[in-house]
C-alpha positions as CSV (number, residue, x, y, z in Angstrom):
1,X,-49.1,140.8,137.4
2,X,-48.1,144.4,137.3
3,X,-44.6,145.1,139.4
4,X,-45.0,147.5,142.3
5,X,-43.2,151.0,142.1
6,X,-41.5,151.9,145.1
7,X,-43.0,154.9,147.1
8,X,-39.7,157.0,146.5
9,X,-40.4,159.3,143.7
10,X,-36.8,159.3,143.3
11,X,-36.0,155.7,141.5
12,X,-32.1,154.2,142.5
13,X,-30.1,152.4,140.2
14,X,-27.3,149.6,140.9
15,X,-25.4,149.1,137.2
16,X,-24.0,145.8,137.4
17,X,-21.3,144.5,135.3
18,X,-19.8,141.2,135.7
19,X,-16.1,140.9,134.1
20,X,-14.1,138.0,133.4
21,X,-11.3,139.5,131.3
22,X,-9.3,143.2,131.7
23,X,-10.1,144.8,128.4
24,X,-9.9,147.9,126.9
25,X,-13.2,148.2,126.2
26,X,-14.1,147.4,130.1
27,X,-12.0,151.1,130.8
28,X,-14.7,153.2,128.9
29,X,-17.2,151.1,129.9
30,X,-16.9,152.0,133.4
31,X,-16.1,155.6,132.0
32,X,-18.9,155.6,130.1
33,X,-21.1,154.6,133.2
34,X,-19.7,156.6,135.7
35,X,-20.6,159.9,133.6
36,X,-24.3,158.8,133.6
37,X,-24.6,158.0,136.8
38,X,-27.0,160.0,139.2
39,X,-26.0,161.0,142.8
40,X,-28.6,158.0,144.3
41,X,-27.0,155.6,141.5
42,X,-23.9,152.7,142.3
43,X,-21.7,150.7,139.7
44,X,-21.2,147.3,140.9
45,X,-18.5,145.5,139.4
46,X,-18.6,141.6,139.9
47,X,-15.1,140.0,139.3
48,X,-16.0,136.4,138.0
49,X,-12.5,134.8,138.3
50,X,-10.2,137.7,138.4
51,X,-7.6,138.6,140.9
52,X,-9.2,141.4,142.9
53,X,-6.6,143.5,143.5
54,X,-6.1,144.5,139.6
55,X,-9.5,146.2,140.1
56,X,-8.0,147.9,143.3
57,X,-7.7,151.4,141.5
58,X,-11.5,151.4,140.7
59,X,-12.2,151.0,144.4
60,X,-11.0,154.4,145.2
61,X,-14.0,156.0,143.0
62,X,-17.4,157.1,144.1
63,X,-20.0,154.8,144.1
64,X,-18.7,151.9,142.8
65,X,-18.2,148.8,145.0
66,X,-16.0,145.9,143.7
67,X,-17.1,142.1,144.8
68,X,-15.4,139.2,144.3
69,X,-15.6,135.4,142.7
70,X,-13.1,133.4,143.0
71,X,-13.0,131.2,140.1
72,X,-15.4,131.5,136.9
73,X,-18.9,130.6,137.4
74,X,-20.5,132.4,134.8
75,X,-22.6,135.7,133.9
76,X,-25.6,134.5,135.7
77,X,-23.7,133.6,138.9
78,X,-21.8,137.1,138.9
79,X,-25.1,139.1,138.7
80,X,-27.4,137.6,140.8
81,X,-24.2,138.4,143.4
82,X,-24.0,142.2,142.2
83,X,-27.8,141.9,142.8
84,X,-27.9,140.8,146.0
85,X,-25.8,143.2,147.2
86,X,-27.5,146.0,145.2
87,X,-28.9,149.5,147.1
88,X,-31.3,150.5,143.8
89,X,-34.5,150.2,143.1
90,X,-33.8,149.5,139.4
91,X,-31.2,146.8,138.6
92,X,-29.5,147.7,135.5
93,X,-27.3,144.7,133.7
94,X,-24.5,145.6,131.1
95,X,-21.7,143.6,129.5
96,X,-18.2,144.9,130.3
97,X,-17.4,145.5,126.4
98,X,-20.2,148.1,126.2
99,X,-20.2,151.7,127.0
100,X,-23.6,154.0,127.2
101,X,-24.3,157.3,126.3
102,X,-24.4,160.4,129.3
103,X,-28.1,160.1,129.5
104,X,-28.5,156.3,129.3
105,X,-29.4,156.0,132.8
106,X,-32.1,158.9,133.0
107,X,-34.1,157.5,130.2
108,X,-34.2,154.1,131.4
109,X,-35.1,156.1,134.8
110,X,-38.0,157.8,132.9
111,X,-39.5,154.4,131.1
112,X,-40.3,153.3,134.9
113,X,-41.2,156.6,135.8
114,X,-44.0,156.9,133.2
115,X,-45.1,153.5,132.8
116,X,-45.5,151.8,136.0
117,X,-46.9,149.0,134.6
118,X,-43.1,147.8,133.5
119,X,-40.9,145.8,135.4
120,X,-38.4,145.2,132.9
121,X,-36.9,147.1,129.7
122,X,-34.3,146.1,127.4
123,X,-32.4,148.0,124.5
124,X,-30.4,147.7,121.9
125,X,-26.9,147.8,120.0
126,X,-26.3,150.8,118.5
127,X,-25.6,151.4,114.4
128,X,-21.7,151.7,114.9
129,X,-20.2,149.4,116.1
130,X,-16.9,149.8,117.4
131,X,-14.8,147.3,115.5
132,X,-14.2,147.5,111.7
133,X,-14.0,144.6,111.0
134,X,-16.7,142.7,108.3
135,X,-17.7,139.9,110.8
136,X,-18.2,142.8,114.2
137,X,-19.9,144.8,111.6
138,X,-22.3,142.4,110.1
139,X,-22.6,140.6,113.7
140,X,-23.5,144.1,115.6
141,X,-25.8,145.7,112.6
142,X,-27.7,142.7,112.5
143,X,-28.4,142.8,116.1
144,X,-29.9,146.3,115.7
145,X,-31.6,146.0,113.2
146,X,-33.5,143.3,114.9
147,X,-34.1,144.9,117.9
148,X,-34.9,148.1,115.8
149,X,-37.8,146.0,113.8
150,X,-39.2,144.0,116.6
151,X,-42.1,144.4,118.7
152,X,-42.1,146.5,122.0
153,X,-44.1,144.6,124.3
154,X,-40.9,142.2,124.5
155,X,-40.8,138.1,125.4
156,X,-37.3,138.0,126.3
157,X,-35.0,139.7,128.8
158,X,-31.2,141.1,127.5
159,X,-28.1,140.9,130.0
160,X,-26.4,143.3,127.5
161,X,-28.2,146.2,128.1
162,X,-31.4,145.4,130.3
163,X,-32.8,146.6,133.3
164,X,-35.1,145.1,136.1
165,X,-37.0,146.4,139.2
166,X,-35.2,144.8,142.0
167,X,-38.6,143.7,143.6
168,X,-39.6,141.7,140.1
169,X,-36.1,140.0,139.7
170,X,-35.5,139.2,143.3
171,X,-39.5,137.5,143.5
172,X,-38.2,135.0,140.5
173,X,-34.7,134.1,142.1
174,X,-32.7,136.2,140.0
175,X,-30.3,134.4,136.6
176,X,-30.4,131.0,136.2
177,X,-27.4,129.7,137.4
178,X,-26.7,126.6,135.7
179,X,-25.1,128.8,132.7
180,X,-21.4,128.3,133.1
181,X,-21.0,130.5,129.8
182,X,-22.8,133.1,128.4
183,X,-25.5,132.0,127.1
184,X,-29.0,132.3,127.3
185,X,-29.6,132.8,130.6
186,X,-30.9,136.3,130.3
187,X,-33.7,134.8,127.2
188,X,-34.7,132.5,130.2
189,X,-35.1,134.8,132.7
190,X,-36.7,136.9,130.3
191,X,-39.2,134.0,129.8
192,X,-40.3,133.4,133.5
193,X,-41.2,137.2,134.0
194,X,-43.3,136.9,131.5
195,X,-44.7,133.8,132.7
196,X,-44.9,134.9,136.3
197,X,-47.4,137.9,134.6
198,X,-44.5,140.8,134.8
199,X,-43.7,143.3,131.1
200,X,-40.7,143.9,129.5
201,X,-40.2,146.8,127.6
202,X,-38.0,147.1,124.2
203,X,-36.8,150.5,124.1
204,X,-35.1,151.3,120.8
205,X,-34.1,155.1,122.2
206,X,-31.4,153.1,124.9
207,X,-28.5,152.1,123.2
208,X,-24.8,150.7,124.1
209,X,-21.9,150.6,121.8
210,X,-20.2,147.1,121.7
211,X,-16.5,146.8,121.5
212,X,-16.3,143.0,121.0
213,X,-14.4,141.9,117.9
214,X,-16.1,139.1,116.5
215,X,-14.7,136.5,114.3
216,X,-16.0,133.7,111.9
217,X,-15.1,130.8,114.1
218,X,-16.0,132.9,117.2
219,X,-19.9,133.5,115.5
220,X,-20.7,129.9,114.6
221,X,-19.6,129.2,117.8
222,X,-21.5,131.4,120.3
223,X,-24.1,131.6,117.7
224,X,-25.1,128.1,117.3
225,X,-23.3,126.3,120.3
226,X,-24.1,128.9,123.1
227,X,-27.6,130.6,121.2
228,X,-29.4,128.4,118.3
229,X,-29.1,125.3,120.1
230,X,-30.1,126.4,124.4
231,X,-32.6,128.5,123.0
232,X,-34.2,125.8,121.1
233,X,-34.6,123.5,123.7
234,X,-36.0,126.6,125.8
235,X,-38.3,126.9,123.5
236,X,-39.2,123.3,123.1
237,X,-39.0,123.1,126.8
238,X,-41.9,125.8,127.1
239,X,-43.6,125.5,124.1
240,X,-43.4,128.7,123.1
241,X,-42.3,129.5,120.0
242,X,-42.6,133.6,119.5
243,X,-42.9,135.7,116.6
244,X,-40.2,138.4,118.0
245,X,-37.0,139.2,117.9
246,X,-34.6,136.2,116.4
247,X,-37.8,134.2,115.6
248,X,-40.2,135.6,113.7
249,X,-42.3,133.7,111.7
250,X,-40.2,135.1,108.5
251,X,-37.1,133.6,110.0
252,X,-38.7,130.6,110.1
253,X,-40.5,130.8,106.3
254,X,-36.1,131.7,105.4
255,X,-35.2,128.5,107.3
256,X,-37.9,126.5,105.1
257,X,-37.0,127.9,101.6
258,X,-32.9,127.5,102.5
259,X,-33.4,123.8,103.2
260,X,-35.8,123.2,100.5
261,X,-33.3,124.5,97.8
262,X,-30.6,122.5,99.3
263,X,-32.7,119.5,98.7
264,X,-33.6,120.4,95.2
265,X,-30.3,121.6,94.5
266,X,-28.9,118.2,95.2
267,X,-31.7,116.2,93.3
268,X,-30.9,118.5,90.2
269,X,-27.5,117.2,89.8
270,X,-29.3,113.7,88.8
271,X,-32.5,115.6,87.6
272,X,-32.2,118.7,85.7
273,X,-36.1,119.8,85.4
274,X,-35.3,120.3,89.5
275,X,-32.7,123.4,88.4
276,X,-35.6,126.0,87.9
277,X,-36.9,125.5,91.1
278,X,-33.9,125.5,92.7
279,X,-33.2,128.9,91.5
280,X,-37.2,130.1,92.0
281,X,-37.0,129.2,95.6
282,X,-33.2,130.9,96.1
283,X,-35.1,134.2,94.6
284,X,-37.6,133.7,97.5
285,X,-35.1,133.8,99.7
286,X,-33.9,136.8,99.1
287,X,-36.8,138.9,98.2
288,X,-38.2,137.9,101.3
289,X,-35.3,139.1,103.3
290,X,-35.0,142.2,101.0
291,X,-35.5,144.4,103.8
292,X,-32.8,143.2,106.1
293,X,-30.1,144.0,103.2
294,X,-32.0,147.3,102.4
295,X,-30.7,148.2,105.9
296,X,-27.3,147.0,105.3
297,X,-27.0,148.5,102.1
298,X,-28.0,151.8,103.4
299,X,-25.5,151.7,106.8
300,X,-22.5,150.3,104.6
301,X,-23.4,150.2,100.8
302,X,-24.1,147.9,98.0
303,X,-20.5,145.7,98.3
304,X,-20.9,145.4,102.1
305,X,-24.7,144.3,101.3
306,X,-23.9,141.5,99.0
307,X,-21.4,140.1,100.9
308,X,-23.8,139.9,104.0
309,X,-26.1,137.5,102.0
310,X,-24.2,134.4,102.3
311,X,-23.5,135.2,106.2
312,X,-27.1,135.3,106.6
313,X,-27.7,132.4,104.7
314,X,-25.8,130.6,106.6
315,X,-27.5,131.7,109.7
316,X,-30.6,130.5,108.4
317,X,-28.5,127.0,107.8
318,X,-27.1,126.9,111.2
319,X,-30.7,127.7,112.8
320,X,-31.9,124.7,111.2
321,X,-29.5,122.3,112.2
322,X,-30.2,123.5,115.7
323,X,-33.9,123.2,115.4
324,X,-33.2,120.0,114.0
325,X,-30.5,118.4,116.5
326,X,-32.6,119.7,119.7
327,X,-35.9,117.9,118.3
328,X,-34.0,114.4,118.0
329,X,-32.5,114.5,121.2
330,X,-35.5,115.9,123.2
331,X,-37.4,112.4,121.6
332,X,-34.6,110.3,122.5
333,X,-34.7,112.0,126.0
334,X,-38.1,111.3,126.6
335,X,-38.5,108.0,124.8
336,X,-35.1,106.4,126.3
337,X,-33.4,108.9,129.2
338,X,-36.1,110.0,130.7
339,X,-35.0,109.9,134.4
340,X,-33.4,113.3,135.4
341,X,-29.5,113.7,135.1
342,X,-29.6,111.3,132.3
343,X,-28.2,113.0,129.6
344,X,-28.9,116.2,128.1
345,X,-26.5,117.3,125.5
346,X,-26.9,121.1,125.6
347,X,-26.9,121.8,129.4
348,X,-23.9,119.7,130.0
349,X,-22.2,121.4,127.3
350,X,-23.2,125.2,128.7
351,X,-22.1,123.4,132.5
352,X,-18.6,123.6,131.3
353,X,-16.1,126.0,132.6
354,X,-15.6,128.8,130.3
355,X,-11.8,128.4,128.1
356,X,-10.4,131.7,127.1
């Protein structure tokens, strides 16, 4: 299926950002926006749970409108609502801790412009991040780097930075709503346009700054709770399992080789022939990931590097587990909950209101 470009030569575009909390970063990220914007172009700000009138000074600028939801009901909820009321032919979806450059919007404008085949594109993180600290850094640079190193003809959609043809997104039903928190309910949207016969675009040119500070217990959260495990079961769900992005197929060799020298790790404390292998298998490990800490070494040098390992190490660890936990409960679904509403660990977890 190839989306239809509207007969105006000149293409519109509704930015939609849903918001949640007041932050700093949200200021320049409507800054940042309103400087790119075109004369055709609107900002819609979608307040998901904040008192309306602390966004009242916004409403006095040009072309942004302001809409309202009363009480949190998640990212997915808040766009499809900035969607619905949306003028452009392009719907373009950013975080509120984000900010774009001047010209963002004109070369996201010029992807649909020149290939009309696309109905969605997506970008990226940019290489500098704006928090200092080690967690933010590692957490943002690896998210470039993967976007930087993946495949164009993309698989998934990105709520971050991503932008849809009104027509496509509004034929599918817009976000799934049933994410209460952010989670992957751009991935899944991703995966029906795909599946409904539309293309996404990577485009590694279109880049946002994040502002969000990250911390340890913040990343095994959101990145196991609210990513590894939901995205899983998508996957399991579809059975597709892709060889892009987060998942390549070298991911899943890194996955493999961690667990494997865990296992003989612990059988060489009673066996200690098994302490070789151990130590062959942890070398494959890292020569096989030798170019992700290439990259790091050459953004933030040799120290920040090393460190990185065992924070990618245990991402590998984490990814398992997740891999692991949905399998089991997706056999014990089927084999003893199989009528619907049940149980089903995952969505009632992302059902939950969001705690800040």
């Amino acid at each position: 299926m190839t989306a239809q470009k509207p007969n105006s030569k000149l293409l519109s575009v509704s930015v939609i950002i849903p918001v949640h909390k007041l932050t700093k970063a949200f200021d320049q990220c409507i800054n940042s926006t309103i400087k790119a914007l075109r004369p055709c172009d609107e900002i819609i700000i979608v307040a998901d749970g904040i008192d309306l009138n602390v966004l009242e000074f916004l409403s006095e600028k040009p072309q942004i409108k302001i809409l309202a939801n009363k009480k949190i009901s998640g990212p997915g909820v808040a766009r499809n609502l900035g969607a619905l009321s949306a003028k452009g032919d392009i719907l373009f979806f950013i975080d509120s801790d984000v900010t774009m450059q001047p010209d963002t919007i004109q070369k996201v404008i010029s992807v649909f412009r020149n290939e009309k085949e696309i109905a969605a594109i997506i970008g990226s993180y940019d290489d500098e991040p704006a928090d200092k600290n080690f967690i933010s850094q590692y957490k943002n640079l690896l998210h470039h780097y993967v976007h930087q190193t993946s495949n164009e003809s993309a698989s998934t959609f990105w709520g971050a930075c991503g932008a849809v043809k009104k027509d496509a997104f509004i034929s599918l039903g817009g976000y799934n709503e049933d994410y209460v928190k952010p989670s992957i309910e751009d991935i899944e949207l991703g995966y029906r346009l795909v599946n409904a016969g539309y293309k996404i675009r990577l485009c590694k040119e279109i880049q946002v700054k994040h502002y969000k500070r990250w911390t340890f217990s913040l990343l095994i959260k959101t990145d196991f709770l609210n990513r590894a495990l939901p995205w899983t079961k998508l996957m399991v769900h579809h059975n597709r399992f892709l060889n892009d992005l987060n998942l390549k197929n070298s991911s899943r060799f890194s996955v493999v080789l961690l667990f494997l020298s865990l296992v003989f790790l612990v059988i060489s404390f009673w066996i200690k022939d098994f302490s070789l292998p151990t130590i062959i298998i942890l070398f494959l490990l890292l020569t096989s990931n030798y170019h992700v800490y290439s990259f790091f070494k050459k953004k933030r040098g040799l120290l920040f590097a090393l460190k990185v390992i065992p924070f990618h190490w245990l991402y590998f660890f984490y990814s398992g587990i997740a891999f692991g936990i949905v399998i089991v409960m997706d056999l014990l679904e089927r084999t003893f909950f199989s009528s619907p509403g049940k149980t089903n660990i995952v969505a009632n977890y992302l059902k939950k209101p969001v705690q800040e």
